[in-house]
C-alpha positions in Angstrom: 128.4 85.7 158.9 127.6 83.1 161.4 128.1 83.4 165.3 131.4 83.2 166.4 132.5 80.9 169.2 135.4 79.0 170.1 135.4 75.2 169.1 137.4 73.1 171.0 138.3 69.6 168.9 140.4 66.8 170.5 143.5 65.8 167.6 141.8 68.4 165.4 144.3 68.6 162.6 143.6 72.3 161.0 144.5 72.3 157.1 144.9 76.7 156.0 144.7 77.4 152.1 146.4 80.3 150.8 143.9 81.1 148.7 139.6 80.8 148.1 140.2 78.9 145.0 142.5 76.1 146.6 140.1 76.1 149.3 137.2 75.4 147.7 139.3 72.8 145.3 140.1 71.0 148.5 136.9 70.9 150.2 135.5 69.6 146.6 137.3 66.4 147.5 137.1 65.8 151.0 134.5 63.6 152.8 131.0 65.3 153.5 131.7 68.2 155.5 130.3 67.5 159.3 129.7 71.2 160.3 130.4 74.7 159.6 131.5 77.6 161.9 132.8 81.0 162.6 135.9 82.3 163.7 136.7 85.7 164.1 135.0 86.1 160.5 137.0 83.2 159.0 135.4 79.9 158.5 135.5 76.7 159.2 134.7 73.4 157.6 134.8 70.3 159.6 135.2 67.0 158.0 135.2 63.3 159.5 138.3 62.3 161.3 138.6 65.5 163.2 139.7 67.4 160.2 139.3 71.1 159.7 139.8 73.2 156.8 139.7 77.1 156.3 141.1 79.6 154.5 144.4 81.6 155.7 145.1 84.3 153.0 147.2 85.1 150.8 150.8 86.5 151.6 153.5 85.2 154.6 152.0 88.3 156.8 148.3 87.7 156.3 148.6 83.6 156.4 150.6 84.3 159.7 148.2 86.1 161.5 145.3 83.6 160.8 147.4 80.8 161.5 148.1 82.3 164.9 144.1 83.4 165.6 143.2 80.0 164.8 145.5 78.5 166.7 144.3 80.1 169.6 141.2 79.9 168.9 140.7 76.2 168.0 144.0 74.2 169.6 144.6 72.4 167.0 147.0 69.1 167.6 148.8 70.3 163.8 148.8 72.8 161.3 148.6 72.0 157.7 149.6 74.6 154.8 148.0 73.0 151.7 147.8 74.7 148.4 149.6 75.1 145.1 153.6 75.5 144.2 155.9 76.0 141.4 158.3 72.9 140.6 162.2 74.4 140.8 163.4 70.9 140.5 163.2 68.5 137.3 163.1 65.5 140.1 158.9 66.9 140.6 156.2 66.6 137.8 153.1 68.4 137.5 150.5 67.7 140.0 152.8 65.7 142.2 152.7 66.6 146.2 155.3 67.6 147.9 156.0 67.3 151.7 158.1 69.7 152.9 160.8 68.6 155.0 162.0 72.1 155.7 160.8 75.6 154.3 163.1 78.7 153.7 162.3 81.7 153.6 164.0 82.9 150.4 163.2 86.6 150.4 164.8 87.7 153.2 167.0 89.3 152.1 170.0 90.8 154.7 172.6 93.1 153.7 174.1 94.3 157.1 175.0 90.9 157.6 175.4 87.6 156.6 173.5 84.3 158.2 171.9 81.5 156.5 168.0 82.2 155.5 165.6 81.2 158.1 164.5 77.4 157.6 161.7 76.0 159.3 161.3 72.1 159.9 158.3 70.2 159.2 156.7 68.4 161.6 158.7 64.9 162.3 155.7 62.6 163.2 153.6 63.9 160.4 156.8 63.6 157.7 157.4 60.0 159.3 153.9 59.1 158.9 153.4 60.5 155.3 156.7 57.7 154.2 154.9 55.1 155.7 151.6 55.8 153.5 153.7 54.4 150.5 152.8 55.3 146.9 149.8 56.3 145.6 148.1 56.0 142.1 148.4 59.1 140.0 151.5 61.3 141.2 154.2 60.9 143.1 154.4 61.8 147.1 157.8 63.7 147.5 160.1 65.1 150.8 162.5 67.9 150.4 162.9 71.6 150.5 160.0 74.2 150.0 160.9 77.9 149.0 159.1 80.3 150.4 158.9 84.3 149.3 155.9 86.8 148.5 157.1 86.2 144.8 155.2 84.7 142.0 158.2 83.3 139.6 157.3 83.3 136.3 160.9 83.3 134.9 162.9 80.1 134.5 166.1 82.0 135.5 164.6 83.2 138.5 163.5 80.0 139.2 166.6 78.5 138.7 168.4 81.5 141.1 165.5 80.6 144.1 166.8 76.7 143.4 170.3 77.7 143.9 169.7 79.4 147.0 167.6 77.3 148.7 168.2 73.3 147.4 164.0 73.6 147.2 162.3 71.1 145.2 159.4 74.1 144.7 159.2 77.7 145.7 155.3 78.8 146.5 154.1 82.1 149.0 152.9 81.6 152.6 154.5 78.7 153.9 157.4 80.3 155.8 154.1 82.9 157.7 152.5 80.1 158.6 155.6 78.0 159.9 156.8 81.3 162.2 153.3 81.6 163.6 153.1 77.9 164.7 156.4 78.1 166.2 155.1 81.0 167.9 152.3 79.1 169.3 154.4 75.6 169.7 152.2 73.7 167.7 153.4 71.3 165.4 153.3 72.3 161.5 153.8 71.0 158.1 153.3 72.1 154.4 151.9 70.4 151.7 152.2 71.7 148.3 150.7 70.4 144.8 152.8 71.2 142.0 151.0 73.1 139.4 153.5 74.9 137.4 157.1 75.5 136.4 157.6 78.8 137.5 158.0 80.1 134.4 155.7 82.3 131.8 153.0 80.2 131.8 152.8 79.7 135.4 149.4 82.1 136.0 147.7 80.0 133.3 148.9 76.4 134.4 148.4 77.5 138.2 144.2 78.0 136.9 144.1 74.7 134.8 146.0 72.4 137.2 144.5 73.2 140.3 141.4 71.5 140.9 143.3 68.5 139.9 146.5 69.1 142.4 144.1 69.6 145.4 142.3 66.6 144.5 145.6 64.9 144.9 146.1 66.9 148.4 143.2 66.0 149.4 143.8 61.9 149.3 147.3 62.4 151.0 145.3 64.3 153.7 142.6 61.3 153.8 145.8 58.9 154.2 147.2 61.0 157.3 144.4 61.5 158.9 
């Protein structure tokens, strides 16, 4: 484990992976990495153009609390939630990217009372900036609705139940942690999300052979925004 210290990087846009695998995906197809450091035993890989990369767990709780250490920690200008998602919506084909205008948190689930789910908006500058990119080669670059829930779905009528209740285009796990911690800080925040499944029984084996590729496509709209 290296040193820890706190890195201080003007515009520094922080991208957080759910998960080692999409991390290390990601990082395949980025530019040459400029550094490495620690924080608080997470760490970091800095890339040209000010952009970081690390891994935030897996879960809303976990992805939460590293998105807020590393907030603190690095002051990051925005917060990027990259990783993988299930398509809910026939409008999204595999390994398409979806920017998510909103995220709701699907699986909160009230029963004292009734109020609508909480949503979280994405950031407006970065969403703005993303439609101006325009199309590019390969897969489509999408704005709508993410679900968010500690859920795999690997049933198309669950799928199609998360859909109903949420208008999302894709459902996926962390987003909606990583959203309340940036609010939390007042940092701006936005999640990206590859599709690499249908949410339905073959979801864990699609998820393994479609990922490298999705992040590969994450990776260039990150190049774009940055």
């Amino acid at each position: 484990m290296g040193e820890r210290f706190t890195c201080y990087i003007i515009d520094m846009i922080l991208v957080l992976t759910p998960l080692a695998l999409e991390n290390e995906s990601l990082r395949a197809h980025l530019s040459e990495v400029v550094s490495v450091s620690d924080s608080c035993g997470v760490k970091i890989h800095r890339f040209a153009g000010d952009l970081a990369c690390a891994n935030g767990g897996h879960g809303k709780v976990q992805f939460a609390l590293t998105t807020q250490m590393l907030i603190r920690e690095l002051s990051p200008r925005l917060v990027i939630c990259a990783g993988a998602c299930g398509a809910l919506s026939p409008q999204v084909q595999l390994l398409d990217v979806i920017a998510a205008v909103d995220t709701v948190e699907h699986d909160f689930n009230l029963r004292f009372i009734e109020r609508p789910l909480p949503r979280f908006a994405g950031d407006r500058a970065s969403l703005a900036s993303l439609r101006e990119l325009g199309t590019t080669p390969g897969f489509s670059l999408h704005f709508g609705t993410i679900a968010s829930g500690d859920e795999d779905i690997v049933d198309s009528g669950r799928a199609e139940a998360v859909r109903t209740l949420t208008e999302g285009l894709a459902v996926a796990w962390e987003g909606a942690g990583g959203a309340r911690a940036a609010a939390f800080c007042k940092t701006p925040y936005l999640e990206l999300r590859v599709v690499t499944d249908v949410a339905n029984a073959s979801a864990s084996q699609d998820f393994r052979r479609n990922v490298q590729s999705g992040m590969k496509h994450i990776a260039l709209v990150l190049k774009k925004l940055v």
